[in-house]
C-alpha positions in Angstrom: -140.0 95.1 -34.3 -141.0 96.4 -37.9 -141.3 100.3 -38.5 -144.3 101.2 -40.0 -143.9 103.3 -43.8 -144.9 106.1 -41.3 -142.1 106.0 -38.6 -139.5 104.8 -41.1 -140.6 108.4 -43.4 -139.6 110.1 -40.0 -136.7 108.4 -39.2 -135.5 108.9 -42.7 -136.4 113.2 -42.7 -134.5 113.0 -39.6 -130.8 111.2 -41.0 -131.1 113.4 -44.2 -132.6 116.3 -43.8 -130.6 119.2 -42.0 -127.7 116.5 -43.4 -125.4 119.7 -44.3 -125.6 121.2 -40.7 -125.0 117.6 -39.2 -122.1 117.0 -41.0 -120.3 120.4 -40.4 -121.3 120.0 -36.8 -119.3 116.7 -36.6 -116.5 118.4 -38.8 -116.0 120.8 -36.4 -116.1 118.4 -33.3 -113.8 116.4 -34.3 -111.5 119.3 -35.6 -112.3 120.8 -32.1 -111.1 118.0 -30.5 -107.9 117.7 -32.0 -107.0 121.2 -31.4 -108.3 120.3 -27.7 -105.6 117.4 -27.5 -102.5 119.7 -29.0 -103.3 123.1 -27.0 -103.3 120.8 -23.6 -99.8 119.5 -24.7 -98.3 122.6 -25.8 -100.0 124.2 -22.2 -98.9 121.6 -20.0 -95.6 120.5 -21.7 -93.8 123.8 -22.8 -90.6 122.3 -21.9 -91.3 119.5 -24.0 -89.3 117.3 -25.6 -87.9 115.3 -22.8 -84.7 113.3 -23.2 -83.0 111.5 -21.0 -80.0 113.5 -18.9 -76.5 113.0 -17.8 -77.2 114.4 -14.2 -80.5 113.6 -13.6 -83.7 111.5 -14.7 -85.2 113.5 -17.8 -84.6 116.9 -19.1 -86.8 119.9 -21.5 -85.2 121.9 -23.9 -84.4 124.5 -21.8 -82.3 122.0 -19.7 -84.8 121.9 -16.7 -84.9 118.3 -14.4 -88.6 116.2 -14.7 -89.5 113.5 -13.2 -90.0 109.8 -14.6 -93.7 110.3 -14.1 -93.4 114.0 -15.9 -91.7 112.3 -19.3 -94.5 109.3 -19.2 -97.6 112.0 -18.9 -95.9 113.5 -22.1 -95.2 110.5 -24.0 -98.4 109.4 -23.5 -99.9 112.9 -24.9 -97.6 112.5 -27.9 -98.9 109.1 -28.8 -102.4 110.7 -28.7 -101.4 113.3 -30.7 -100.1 111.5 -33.2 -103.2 109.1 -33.2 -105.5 111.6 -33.6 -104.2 113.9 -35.6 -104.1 111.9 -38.5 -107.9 110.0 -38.4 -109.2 113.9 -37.6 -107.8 115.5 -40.6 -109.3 112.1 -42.7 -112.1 112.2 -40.9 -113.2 116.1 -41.3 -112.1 116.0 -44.5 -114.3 112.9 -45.8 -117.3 114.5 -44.1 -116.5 118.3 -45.5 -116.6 115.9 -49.5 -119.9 114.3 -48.0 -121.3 118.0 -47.2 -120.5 119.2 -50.7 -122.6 116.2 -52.0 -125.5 117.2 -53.3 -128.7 115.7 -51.1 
């Protein structure tokens, strides 16, 4: 299927025009969703980090027992964390240089 000069003019007004506002939107998503991801850890987790204990299975920092299924939900959230933390700040920070490129 070939676009017509017509429907590719339209298709082209629609990637690059408004392209400031489209690329601070998806700044801000992203950033969004990495502050989504660290707020649910430091919500859910306060007690956070878990260690292995003498007299029991895992324990916080304030010395409080958790459960094998407890440490895994936070290890898990820390290996997000640390996945997405870095690609979000690369990411909104390429798209913020894009933004200041003139159009």
């Amino acid at each position: 299927m070939q676009l017509g000069k017509g429907k590719m003019k339209s298709v082209q007004d629609w990637l690059f025009k408004g392209r400031h506002f489209k690329l601070q939107a998806l700044s801000f998503a992203i950033v969004a969703c990495c502050l989504a991801v660290f707020f649910y850890g430091l919500i859910t987790y306060p007690d956070a980090p878990y260690k292995p204990c003498v007299d029991g299975p895992y324990c916080g920092k304030t010395g409080k027992h958790h459960s094998y299924e407890t440490y895994r939900d936070w290890n898990r959230w820390e290996g997000v964390l640390i996945a997405c933390w870095p690609f979000g700040l690369l990411a909104a920070f390429g798209l913020n240089r894009l933004r200041k490129q003139p159009a």
